[in-house]
C-alpha positions, 0 to 999 in steps of 0.5 A: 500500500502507498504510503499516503499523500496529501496533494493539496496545491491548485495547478495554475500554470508553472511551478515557480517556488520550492518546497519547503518542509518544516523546521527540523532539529539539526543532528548537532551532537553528531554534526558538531562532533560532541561524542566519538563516532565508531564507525565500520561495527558489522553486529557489535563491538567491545569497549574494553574498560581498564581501571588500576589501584594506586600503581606507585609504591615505594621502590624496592631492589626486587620486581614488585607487580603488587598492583591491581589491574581490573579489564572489564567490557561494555558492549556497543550494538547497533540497531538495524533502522530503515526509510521506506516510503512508496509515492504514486506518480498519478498522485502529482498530474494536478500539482504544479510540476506536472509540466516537469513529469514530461508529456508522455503517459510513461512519467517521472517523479518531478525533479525538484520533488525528488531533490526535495524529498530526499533532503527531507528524508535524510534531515528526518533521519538526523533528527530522529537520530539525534533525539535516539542518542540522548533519550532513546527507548530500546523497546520503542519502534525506531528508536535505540537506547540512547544515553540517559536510558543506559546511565539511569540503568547504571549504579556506577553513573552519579545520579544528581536529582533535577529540581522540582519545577523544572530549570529556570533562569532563576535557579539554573547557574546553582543546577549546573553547580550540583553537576559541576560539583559531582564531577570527579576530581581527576576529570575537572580538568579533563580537556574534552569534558563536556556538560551536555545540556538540553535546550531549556537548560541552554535558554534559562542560562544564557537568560540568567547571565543576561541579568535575570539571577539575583547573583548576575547583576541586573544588567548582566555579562558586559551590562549587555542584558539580554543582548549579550548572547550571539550564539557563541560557545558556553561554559560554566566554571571552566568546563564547555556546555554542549546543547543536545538538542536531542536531550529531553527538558531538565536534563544534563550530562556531565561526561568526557567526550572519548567516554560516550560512543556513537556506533555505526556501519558505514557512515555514509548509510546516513547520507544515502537515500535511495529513489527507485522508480518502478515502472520498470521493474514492475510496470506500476506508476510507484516510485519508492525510497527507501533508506537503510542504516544502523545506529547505537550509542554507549559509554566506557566507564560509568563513574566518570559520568554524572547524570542530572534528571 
């Protein structure tokens, strides 16, 4: 059965425009290259955890190996996902490319149509993927497990309670302090870590630094007030905020970016989107997309991430 098609447009002559699809969340933890990606992973991959005592001890004239050395594994699989989608060429005659199908009853897809669908397929994908590596339900259909499911589950991950009522402009910077405040130690000064935030985490910090928390000023960074922020890089008490738009409100990851790990085949399968037009193969008027890829996140060592939601 097609899939469905709502051609709603009056033809009146040439197309002179462009589709335009709605708004769509970029893939920005992946486009900005936030986590490391692991590409070429056929069924499923190890990550070996190595993790010793303290290995300096007083010097002696005899070899030592008192030291403990503890290899223990996480495991990344992908899921198998797919895009497949079936359009009736009949469906475009009355919208305003059917002069660009051409004349003769053997038509095509419009080419601009075509061009459009597949970006609109592929940003469908980011954004789906997007929202999959941070809050992604394994037993959901077309999701993987994403981040904040695997560190709820885990009892090594440092879990910092969200406060009741949400983050606000109000209390955001003492919220992001809980966080900073669980990091270890030896990862405070760590050059990739990151607070990964969530966009209204994002928007209440920028808005309080704007002059709207009692311990700001009331005219904020630079006494510029709201007019301080141009979307430049964040950061709170030394450690840079990445926004994943792809994290659910009110929740915060503090972890090293070489800690957290996107899984993958081959990462052009993100990019390819396939259009086949059936007519002959099997004589019908369909053209159909079809799309195929695998994705899966894990992280490495579960102590050196604090989880706030």
């Amino acid at each position: 059965m097609a899939t469905t098609n709502s051609i709603t447009t009056t033809y009146a002559g040439e197309f002179a425009g462009e589709y335009i699809s709605a708004a769509l969340l970029s893939g920005s933890t992946l486009d900005n290259g936030l986590i490391t990606v692991k590409p070429n992973i056929k069924f499923k991959e190890v990550i070996k955890k190595v993790s010793t005592d303290d290995i300096v001890k007083d010097a002696t004239c005899d070899f030592d190996p008192t030291s403990a050395i503890t290899l223990t594994e996480r495991i990344i699989q992908p899921d198998f996902q797919q895009v497949n989608l079936q359009l009736c060429k009949k469906d475009f005659q009355s919208d305003w490319e059917a002069a660009s199908m051409g004349f003769s009853a053997f038509q095509s897809l419009p080419p601009s149509f075509a061009d459009f669908l597949i970006g609109h397929v592929a940003s469908k994908v980011a954004q789906r993927t997007e929202q999959s590596i941070w809050a992604g339900a394994a037993a959901t259909a077309g999701q993987f497990g994403g981040f904040t499911e695997l560190m709820t589950a885990d009892a090594d991950v440092t879990d910092v309670a969200a406060v009741g009522g949400g983050v606000n402009s109000g209390n955001v910077i003492a919220q992001l302090g809980a966080v900073v405040d669980a990091i270890g130690s030896t990862l405070y000064t760590s050059e990739d870590m990151f607070i990964y935030v969530s966009q209204n985490v994002a928007r209440a910090y920028v808005r309080a630094l704007g002059g709207f928390a009692t311990n700001v000023g009331a005219a904020g960074i630079n006494a510029d007030g709201t007019q301080w922020y141009t979307g430049g890089t964040l950061s709170f008490d030394g450690i840079k905020i990445a926004v994943a738009n792809g994290l659910a409100d009110n929740t915060m990851v503090a972890a090293e970016k070489s800690n957290l790990y996107f899984g993958t085949g081959l990462l052009a399968d993100h990019n390819e989107v396939k259009v086949i037009d059936m007519a002959d193969i099997d004589g019908s008027q369909n053209v159909r997309v079809v799309m195929r890829f695998t994705a899966g996140v894990q992280y490495g060592i579960g102590s050196d991430i604090v989880l706030y939601s």
